[in-house]
mmCIF file as gemmi writes it, N, C-alpha and C atoms, coordinates in Angstrom:
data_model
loop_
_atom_site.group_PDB
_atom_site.id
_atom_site.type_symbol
_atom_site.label_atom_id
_atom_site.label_alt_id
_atom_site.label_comp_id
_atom_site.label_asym_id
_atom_site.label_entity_id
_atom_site.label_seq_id
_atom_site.pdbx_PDB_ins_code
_atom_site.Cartn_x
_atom_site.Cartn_y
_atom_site.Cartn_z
_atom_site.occupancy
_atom_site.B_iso_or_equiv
_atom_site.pdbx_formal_charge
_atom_site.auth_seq_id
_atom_site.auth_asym_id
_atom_site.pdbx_PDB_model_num
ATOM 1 N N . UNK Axp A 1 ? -48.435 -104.51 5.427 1 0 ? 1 A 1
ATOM 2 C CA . UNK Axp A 1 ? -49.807 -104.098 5.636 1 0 ? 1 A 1
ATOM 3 C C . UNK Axp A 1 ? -49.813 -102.727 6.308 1 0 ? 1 A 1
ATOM 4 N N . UNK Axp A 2 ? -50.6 -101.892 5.897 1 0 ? 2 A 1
ATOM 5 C CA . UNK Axp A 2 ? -50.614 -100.024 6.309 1 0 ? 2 A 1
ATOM 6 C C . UNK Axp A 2 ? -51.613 -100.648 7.63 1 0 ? 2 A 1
ATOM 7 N N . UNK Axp A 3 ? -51.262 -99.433 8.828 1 0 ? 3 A 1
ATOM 8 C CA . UNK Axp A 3 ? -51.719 -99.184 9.772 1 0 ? 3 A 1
ATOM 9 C C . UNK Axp A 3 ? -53.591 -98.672 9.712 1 0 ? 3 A 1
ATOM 10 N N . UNK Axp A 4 ? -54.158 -98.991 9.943 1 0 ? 4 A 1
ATOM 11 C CA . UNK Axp A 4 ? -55.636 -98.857 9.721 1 0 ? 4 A 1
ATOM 12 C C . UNK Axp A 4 ? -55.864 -97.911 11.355 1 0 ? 4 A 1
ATOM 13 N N . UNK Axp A 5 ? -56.884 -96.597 10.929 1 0 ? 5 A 1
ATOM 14 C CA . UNK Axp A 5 ? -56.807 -95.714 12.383 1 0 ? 5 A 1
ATOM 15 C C . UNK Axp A 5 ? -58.275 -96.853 13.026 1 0 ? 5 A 1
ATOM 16 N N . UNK Axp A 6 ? -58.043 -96.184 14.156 1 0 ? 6 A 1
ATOM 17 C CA . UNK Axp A 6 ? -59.005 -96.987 14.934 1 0 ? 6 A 1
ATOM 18 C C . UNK Axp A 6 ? -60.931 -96.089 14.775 1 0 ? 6 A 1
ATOM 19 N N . UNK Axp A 7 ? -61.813 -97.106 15.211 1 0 ? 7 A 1
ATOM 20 C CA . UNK Axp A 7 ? -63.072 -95.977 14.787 1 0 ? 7 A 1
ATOM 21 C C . UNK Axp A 7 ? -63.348 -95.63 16.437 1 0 ? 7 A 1
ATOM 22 N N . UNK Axp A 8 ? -62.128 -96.31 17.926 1 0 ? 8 A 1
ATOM 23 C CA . UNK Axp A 8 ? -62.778 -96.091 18.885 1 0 ? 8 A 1
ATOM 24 C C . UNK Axp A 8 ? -63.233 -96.909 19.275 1 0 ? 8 A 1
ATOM 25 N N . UNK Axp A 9 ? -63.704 -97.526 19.038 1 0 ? 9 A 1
ATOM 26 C CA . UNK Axp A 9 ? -64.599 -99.01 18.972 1 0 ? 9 A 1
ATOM 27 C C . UNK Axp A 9 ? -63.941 -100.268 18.669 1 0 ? 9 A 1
ATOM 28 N N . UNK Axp A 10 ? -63.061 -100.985 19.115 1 0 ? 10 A 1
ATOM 29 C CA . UNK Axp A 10 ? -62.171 -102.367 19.302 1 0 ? 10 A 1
ATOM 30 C C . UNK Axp A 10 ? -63.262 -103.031 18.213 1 0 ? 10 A 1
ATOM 31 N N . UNK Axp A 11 ? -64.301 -103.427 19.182 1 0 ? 11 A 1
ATOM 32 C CA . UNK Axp A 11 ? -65.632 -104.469 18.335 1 0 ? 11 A 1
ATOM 33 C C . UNK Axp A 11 ? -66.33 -103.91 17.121 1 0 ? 11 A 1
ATOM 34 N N . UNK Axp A 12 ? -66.271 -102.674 16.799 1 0 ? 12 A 1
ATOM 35 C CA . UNK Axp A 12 ? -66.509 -102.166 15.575 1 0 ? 12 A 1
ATOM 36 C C . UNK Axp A 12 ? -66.295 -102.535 14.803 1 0 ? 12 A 1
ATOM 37 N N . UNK Axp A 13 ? -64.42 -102.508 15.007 1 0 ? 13 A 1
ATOM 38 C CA . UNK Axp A 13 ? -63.156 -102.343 13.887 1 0 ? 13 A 1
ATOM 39 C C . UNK Axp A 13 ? -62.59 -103.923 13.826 1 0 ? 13 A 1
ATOM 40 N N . UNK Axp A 14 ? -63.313 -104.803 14.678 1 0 ? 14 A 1
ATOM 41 C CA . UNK Axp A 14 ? -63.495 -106.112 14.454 1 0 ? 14 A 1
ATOM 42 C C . UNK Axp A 14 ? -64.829 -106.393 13.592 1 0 ? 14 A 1
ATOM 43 N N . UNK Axp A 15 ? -65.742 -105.547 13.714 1 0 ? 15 A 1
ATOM 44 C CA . UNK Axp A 15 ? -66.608 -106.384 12.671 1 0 ? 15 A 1
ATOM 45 C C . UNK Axp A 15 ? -68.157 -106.535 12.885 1 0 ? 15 A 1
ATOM 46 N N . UNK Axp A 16 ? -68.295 -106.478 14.346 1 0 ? 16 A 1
ATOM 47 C CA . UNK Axp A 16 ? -69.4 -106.115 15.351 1 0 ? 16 A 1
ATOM 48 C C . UNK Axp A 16 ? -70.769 -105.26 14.671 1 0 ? 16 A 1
ATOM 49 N N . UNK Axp A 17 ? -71.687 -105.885 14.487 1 0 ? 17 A 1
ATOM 50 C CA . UNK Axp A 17 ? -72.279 -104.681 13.958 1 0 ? 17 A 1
ATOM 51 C C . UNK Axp A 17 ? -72.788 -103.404 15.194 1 0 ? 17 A 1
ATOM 52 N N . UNK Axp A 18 ? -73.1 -102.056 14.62 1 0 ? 18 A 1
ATOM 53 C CA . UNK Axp A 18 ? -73.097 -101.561 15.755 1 0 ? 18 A 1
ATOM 54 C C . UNK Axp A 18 ? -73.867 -101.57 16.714 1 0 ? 18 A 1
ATOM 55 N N . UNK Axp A 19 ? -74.715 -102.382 16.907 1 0 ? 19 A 1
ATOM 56 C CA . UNK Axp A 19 ? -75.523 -102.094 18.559 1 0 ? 19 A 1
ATOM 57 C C . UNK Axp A 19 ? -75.109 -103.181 19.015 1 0 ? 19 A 1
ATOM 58 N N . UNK Axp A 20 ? -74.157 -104.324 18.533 1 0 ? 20 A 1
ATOM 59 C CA . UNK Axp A 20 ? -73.218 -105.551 19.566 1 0 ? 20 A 1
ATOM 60 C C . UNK Axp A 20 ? -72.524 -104.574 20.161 1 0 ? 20 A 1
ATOM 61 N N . UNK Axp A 21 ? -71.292 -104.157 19.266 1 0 ? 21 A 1
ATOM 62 C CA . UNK Axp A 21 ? -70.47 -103.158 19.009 1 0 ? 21 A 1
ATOM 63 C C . UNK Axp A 21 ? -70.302 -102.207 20.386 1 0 ? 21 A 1
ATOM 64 N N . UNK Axp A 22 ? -71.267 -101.157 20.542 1 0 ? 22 A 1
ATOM 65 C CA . UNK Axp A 22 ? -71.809 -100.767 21.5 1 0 ? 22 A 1
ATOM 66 C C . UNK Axp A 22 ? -71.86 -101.323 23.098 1 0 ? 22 A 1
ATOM 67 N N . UNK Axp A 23 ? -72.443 -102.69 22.84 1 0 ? 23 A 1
ATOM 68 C CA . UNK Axp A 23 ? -73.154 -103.013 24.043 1 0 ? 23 A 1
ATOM 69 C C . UNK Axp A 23 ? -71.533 -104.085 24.537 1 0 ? 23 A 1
ATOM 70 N N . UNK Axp A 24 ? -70.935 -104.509 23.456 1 0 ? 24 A 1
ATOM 71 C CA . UNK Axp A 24 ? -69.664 -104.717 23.919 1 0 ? 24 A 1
ATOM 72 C C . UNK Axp A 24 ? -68.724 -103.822 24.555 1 0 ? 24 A 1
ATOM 73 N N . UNK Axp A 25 ? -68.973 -103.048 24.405 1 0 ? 25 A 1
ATOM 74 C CA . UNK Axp A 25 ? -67.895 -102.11 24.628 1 0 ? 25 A 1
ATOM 75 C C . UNK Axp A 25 ? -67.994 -101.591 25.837 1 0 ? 25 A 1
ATOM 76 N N . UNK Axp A 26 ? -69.22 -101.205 26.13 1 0 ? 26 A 1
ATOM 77 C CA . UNK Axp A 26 ? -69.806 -100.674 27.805 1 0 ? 26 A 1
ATOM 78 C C . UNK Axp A 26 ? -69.306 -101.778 28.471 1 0 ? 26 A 1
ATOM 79 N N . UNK Axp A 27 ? -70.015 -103.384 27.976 1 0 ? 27 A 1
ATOM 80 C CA . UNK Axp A 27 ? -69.777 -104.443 29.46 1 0 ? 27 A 1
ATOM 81 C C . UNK Axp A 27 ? -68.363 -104.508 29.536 1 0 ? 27 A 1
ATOM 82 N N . UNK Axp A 28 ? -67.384 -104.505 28.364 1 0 ? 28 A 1
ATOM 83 C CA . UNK Axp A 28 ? -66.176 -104.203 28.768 1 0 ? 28 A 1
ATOM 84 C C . UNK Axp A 28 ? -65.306 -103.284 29.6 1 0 ? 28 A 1
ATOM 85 N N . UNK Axp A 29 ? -66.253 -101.987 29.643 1 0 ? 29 A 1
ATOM 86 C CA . UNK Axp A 29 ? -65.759 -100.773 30.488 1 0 ? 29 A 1
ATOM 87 C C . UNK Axp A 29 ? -66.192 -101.076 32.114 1 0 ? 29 A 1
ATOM 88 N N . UNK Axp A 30 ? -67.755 -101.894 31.577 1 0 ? 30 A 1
ATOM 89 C CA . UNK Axp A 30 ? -67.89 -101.966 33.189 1 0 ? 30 A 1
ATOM 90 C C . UNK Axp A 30 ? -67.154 -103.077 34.033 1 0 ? 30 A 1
ATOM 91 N N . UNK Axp A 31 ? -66.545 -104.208 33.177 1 0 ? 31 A 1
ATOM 92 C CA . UNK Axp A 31 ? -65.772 -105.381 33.602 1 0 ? 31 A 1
ATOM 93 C C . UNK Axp A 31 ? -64.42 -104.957 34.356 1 0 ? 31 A 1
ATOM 94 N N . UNK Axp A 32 ? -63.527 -103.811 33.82 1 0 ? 32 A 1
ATOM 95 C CA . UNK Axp A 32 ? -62.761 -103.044 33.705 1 0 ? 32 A 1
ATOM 96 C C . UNK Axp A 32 ? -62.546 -102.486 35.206 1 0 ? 32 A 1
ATOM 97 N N . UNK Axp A 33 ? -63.731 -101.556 35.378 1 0 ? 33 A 1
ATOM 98 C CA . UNK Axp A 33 ? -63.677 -101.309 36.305 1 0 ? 33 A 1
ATOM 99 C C . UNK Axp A 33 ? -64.442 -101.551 37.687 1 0 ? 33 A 1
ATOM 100 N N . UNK Axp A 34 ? -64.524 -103.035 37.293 1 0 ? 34 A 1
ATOM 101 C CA . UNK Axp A 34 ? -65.014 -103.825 38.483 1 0 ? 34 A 1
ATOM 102 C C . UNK Axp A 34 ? -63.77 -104.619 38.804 1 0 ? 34 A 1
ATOM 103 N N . UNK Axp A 35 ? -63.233 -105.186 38.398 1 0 ? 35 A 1
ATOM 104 C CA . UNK Axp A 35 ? -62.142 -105.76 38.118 1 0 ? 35 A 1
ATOM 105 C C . UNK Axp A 35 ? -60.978 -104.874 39.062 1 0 ? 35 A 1
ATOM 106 N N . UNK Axp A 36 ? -60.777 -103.366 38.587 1 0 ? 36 A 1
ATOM 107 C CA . UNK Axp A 36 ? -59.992 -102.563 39.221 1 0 ? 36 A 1
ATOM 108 C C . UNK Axp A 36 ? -60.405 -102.319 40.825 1 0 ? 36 A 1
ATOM 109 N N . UNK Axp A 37 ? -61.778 -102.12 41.067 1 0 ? 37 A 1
ATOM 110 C CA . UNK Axp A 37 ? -62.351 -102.259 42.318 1 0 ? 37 A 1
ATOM 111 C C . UNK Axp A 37 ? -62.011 -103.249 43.034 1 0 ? 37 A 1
ATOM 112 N N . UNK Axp A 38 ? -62.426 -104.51 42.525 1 0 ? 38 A 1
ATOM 113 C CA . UNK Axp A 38 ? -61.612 -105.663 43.461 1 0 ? 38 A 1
ATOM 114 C C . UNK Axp A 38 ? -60.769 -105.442 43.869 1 0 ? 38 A 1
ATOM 115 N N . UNK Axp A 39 ? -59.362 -105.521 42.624 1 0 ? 39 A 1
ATOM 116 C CA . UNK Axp A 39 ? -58.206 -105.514 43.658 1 0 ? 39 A 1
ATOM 117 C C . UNK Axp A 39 ? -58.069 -104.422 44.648 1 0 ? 39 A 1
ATOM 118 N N . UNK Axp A 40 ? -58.243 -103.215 44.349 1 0 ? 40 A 1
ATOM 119 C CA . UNK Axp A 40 ? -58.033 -102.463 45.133 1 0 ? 40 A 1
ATOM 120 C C . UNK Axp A 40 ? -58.76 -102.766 46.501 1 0 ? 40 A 1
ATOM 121 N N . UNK Axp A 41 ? -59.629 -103.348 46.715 1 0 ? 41 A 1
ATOM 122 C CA . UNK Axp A 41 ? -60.181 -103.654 48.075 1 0 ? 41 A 1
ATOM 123 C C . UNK Axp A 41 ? -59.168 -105.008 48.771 1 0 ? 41 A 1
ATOM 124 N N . UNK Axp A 42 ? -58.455 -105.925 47.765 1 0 ? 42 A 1
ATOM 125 C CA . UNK Axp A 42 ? -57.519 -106.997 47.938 1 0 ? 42 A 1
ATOM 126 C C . UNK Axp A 42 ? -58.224 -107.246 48.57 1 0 ? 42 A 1
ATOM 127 N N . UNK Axp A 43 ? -59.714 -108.421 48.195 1 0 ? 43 A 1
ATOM 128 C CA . UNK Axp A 43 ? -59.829 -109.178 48.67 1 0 ? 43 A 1
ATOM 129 C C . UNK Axp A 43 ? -59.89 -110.572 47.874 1 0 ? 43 A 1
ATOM 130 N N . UNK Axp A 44 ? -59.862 -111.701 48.676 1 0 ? 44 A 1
ATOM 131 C CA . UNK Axp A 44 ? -59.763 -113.143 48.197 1 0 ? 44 A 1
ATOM 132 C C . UNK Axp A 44 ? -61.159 -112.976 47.379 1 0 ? 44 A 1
ATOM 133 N N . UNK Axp A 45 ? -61.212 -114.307 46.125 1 0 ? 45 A 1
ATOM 134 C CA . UNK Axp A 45 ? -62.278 -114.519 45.47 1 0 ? 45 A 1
ATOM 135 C C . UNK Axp A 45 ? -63.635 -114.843 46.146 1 0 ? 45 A 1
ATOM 136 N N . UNK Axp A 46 ? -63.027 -115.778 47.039 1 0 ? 46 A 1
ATOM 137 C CA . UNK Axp A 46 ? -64.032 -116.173 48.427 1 0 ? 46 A 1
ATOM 138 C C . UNK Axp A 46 ? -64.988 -114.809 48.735 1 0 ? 46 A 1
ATOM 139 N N . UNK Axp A 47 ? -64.27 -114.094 49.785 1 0 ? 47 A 1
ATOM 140 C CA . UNK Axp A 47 ? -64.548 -112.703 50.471 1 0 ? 47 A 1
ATOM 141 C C . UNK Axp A 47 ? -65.392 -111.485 49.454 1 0 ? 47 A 1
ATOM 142 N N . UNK Axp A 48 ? -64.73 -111.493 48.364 1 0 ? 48 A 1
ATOM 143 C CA . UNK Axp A 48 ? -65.448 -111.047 47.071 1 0 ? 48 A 1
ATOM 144 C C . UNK Axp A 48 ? -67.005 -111.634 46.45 1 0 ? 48 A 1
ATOM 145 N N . UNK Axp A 49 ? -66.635 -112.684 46.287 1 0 ? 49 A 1
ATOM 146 C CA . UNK Axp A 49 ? -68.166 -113.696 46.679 1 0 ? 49 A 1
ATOM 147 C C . UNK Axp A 49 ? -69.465 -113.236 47.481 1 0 ? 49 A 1
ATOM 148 N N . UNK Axp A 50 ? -68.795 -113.364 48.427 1 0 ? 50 A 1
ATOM 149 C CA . UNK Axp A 50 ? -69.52 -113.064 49.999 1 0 ? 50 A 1
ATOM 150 C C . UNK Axp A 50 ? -69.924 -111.497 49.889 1 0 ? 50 A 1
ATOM 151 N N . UNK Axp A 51 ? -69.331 -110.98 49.604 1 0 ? 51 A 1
ATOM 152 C CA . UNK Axp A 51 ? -69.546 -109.001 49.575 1 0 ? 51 A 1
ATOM 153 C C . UNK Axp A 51 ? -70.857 -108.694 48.574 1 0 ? 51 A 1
ATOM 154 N N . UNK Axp A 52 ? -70.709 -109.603 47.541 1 0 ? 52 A 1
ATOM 155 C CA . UNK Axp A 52 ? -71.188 -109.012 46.31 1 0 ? 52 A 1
ATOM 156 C C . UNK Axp A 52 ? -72.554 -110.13 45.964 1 0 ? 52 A 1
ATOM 157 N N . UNK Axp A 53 ? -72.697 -111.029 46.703 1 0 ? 53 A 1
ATOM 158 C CA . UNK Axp A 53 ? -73.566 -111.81 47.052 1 0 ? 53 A 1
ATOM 159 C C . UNK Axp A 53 ? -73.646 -112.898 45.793 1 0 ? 53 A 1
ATOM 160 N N . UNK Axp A 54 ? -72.84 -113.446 45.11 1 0 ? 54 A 1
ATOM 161 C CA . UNK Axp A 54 ? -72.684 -114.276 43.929 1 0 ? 54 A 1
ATOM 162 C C . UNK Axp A 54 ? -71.508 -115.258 44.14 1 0 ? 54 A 1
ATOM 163 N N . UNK Axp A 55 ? -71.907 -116.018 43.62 1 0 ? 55 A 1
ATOM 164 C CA . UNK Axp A 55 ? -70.458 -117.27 43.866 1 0 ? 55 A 1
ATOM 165 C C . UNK Axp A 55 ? -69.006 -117.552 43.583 1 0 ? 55 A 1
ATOM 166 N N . UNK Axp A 56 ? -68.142 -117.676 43.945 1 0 ? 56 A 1
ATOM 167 C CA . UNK Axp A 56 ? -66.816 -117.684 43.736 1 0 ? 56 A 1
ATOM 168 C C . UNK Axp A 56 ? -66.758 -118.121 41.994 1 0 ? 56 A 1
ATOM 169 N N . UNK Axp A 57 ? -67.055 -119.106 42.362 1 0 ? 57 A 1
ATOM 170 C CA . UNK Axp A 57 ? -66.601 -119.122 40.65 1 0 ? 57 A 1
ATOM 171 C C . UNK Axp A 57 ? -66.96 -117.727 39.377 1 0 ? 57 A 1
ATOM 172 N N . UNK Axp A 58 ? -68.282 -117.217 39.784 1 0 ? 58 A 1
ATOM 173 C CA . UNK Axp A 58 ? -69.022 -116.16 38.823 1 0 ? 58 A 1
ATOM 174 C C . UNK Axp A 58 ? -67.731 -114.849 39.496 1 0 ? 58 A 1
ATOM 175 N N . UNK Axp A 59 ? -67.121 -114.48 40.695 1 0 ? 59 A 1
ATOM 176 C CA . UNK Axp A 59 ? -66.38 -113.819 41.062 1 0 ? 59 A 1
ATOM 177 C C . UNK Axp A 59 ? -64.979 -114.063 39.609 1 0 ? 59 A 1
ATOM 178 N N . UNK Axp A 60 ? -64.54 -115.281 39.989 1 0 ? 60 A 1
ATOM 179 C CA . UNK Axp A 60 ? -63.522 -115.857 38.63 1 0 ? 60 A 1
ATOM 180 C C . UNK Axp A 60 ? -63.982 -115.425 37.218 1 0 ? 60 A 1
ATOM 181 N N . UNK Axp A 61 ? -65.446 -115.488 36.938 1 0 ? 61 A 1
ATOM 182 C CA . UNK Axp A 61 ? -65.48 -115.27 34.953 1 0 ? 61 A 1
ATOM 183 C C . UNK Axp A 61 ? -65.356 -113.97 35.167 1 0 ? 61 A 1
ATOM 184 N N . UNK Axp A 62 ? -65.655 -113.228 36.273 1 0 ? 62 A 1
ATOM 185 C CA . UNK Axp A 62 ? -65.132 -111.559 36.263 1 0 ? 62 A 1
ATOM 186 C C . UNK Axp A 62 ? -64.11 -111.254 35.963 1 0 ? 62 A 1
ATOM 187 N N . UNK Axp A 63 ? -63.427 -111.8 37.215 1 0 ? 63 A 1
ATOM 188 C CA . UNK Axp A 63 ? -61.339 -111.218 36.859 1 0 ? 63 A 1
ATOM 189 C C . UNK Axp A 63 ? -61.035 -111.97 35.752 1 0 ? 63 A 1
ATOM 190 N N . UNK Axp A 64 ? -61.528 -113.015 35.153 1 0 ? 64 A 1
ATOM 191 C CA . UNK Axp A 64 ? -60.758 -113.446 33.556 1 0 ? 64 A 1
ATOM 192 C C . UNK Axp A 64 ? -61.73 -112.917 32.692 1 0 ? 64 A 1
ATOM 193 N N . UNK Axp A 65 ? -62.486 -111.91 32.754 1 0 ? 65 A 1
ATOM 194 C CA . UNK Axp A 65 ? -62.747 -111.148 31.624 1 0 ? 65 A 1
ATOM 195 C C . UNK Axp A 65 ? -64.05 -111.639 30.656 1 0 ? 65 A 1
ATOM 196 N N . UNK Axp A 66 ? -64.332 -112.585 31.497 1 0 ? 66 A 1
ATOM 197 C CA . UNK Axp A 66 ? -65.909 -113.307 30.301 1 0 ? 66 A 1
ATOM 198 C C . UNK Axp A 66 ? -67.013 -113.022 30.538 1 0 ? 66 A 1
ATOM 199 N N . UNK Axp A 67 ? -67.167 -111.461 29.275 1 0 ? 67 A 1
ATOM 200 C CA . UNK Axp A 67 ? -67.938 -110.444 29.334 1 0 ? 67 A 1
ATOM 201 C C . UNK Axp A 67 ? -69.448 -111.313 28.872 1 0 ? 67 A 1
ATOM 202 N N . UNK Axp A 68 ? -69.156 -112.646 28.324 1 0 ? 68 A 1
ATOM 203 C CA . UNK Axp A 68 ? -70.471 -112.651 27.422 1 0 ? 68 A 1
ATOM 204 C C . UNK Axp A 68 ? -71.411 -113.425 28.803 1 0 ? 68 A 1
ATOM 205 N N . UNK Axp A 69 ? -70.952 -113.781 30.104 1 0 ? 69 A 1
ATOM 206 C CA . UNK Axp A 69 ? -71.364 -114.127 31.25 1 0 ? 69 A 1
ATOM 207 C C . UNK Axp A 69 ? -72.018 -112.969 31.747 1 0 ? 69 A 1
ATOM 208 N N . UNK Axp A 70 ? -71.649 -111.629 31.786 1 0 ? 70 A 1
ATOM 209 C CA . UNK Axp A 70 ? -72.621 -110.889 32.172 1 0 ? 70 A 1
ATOM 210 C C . UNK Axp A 70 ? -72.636 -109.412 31.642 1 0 ? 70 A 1
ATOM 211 N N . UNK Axp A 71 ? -74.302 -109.631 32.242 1 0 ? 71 A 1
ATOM 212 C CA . UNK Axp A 71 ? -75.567 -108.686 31.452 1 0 ? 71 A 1
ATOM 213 C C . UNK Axp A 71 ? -74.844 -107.182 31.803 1 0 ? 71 A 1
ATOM 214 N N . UNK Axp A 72 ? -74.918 -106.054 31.331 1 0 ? 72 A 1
ATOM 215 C CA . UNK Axp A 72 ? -75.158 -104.578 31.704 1 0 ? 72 A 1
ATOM 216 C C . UNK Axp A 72 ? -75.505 -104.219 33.203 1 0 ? 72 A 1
ATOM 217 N N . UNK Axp A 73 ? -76.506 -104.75 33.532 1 0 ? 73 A 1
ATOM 218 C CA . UNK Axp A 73 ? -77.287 -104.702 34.937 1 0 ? 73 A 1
ATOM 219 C C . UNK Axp A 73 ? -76.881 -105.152 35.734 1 0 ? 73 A 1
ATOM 220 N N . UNK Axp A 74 ? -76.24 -106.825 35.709 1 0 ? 74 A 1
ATOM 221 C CA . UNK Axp A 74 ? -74.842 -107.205 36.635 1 0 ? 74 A 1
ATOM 222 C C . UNK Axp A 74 ? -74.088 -106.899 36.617 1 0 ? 74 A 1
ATOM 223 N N . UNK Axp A 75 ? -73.904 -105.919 35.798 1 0 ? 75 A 1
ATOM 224 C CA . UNK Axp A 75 ? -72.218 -105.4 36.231 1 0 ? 75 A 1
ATOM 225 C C . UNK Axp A 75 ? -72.229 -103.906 37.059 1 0 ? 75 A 1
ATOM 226 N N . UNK Axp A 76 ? -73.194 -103.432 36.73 1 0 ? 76 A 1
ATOM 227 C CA . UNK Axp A 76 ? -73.87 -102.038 37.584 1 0 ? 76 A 1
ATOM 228 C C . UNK Axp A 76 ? -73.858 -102.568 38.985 1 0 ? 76 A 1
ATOM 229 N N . UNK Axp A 77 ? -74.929 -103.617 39.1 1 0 ? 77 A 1
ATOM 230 C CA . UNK Axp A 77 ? -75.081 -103.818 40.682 1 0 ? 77 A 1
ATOM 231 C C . UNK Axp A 77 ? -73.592 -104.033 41.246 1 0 ? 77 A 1
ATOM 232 N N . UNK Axp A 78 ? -72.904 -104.815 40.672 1 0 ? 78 A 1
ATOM 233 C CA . UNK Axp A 78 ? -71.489 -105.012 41.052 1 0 ? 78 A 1
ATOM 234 C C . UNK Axp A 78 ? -70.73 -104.185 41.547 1 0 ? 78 A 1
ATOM 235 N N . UNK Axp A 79 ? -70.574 -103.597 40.555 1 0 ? 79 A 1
ATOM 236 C CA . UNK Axp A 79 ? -69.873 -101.756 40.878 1 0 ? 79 A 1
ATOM 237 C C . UNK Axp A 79 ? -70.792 -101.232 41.833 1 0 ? 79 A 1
ATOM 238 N N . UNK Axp A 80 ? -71.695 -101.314 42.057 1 0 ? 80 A 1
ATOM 239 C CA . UNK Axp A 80 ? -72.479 -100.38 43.359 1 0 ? 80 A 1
ATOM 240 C C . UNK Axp A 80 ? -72.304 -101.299 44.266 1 0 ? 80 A 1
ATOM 241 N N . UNK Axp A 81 ? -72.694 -102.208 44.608 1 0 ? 81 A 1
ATOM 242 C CA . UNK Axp A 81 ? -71.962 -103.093 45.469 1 0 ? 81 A 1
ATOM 243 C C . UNK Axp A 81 ? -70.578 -103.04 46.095 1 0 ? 81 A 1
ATOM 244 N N . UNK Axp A 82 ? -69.681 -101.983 45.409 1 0 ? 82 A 1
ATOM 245 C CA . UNK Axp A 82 ? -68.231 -102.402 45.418 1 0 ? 82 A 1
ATOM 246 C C . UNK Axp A 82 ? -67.959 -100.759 46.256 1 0 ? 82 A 1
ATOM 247 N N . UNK Axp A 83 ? -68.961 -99.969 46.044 1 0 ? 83 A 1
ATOM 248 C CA . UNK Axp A 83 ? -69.423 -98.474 46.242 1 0 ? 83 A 1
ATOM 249 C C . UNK Axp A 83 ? -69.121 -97.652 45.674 1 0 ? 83 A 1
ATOM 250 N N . UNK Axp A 84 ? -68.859 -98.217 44.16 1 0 ? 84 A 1
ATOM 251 C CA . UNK Axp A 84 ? -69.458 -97.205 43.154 1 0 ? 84 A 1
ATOM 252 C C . UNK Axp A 84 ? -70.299 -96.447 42.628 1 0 ? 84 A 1
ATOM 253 N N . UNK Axp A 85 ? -70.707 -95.093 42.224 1 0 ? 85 A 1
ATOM 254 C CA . UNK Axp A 85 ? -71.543 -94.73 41.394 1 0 ? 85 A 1
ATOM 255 C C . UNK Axp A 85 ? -71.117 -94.879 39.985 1 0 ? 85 A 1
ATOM 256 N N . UNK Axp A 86 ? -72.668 -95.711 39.119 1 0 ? 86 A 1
ATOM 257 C CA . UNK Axp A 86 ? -71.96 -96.162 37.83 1 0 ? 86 A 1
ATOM 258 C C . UNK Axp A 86 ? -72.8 -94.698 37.347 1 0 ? 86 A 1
ATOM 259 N N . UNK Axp A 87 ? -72.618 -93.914 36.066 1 0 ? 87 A 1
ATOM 260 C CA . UNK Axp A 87 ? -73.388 -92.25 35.325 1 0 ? 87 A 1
ATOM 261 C C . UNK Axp A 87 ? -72.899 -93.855 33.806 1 0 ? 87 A 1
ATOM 262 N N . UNK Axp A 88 ? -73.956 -92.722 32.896 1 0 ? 88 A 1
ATOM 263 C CA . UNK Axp A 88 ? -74.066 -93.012 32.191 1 0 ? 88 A 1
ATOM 264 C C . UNK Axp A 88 ? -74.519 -92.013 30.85 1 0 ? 88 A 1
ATOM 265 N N . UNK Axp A 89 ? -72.812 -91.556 30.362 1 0 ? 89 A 1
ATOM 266 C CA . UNK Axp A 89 ? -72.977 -90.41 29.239 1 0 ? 89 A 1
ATOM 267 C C . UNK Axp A 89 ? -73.393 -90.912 28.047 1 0 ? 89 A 1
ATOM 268 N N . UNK Axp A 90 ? -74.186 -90.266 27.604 1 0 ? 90 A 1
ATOM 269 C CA . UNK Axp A 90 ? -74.439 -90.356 25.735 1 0 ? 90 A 1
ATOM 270 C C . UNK Axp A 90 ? -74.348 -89.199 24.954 1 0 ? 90 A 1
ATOM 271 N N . UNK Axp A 91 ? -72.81 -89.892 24.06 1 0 ? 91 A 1
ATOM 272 C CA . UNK Axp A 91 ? -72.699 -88.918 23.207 1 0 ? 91 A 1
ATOM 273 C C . UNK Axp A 91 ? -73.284 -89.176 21.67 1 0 ? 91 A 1
């Protein structure tokens, strides 16, 4: 089977039509780097909980990645919560 180039888009080039496509792809970026924020603060799921004002377990569908648990807007507050500024380019 020949190598197929990528369009950029993981969920695209899976099949996604494009405004899933899209909106997958951001909550993935923002999961990403919420995810990276945590650890870097190393704190327990607990303590993470507590910071970000949501429950340990919803702390857990974060670090394992289960984007379809949350919205665009929870993941913003998250990252600002974490003391991020989230920008938002459109190309």
């Amino acid at each position: 089977m020949a190598a197929i180039k990528s369009s950029g888009n993981v969920f695209a080039d899976l099949g996604f039509d494009a405004e899933e496509a899209a909106n997958l792809k951001l909550r993935s970026q923002l999961m990403i780097a919420a995810d990276k924020a945590l650890l870097e603060k190393k704190l327990t799921q607990q303590a993470a909980a507590k910071a970000l004002g949501i429950s340990q377990p919803r702390v857990s569908d974060l670090l394992r990645g289960k984007a379809e648990k949350f919205t665009i807007d929870s993941l913003v507050n998250i990252l600002t919560k974490l003391g991020h500024e989230v920008t938002l380019r459109i190309a």
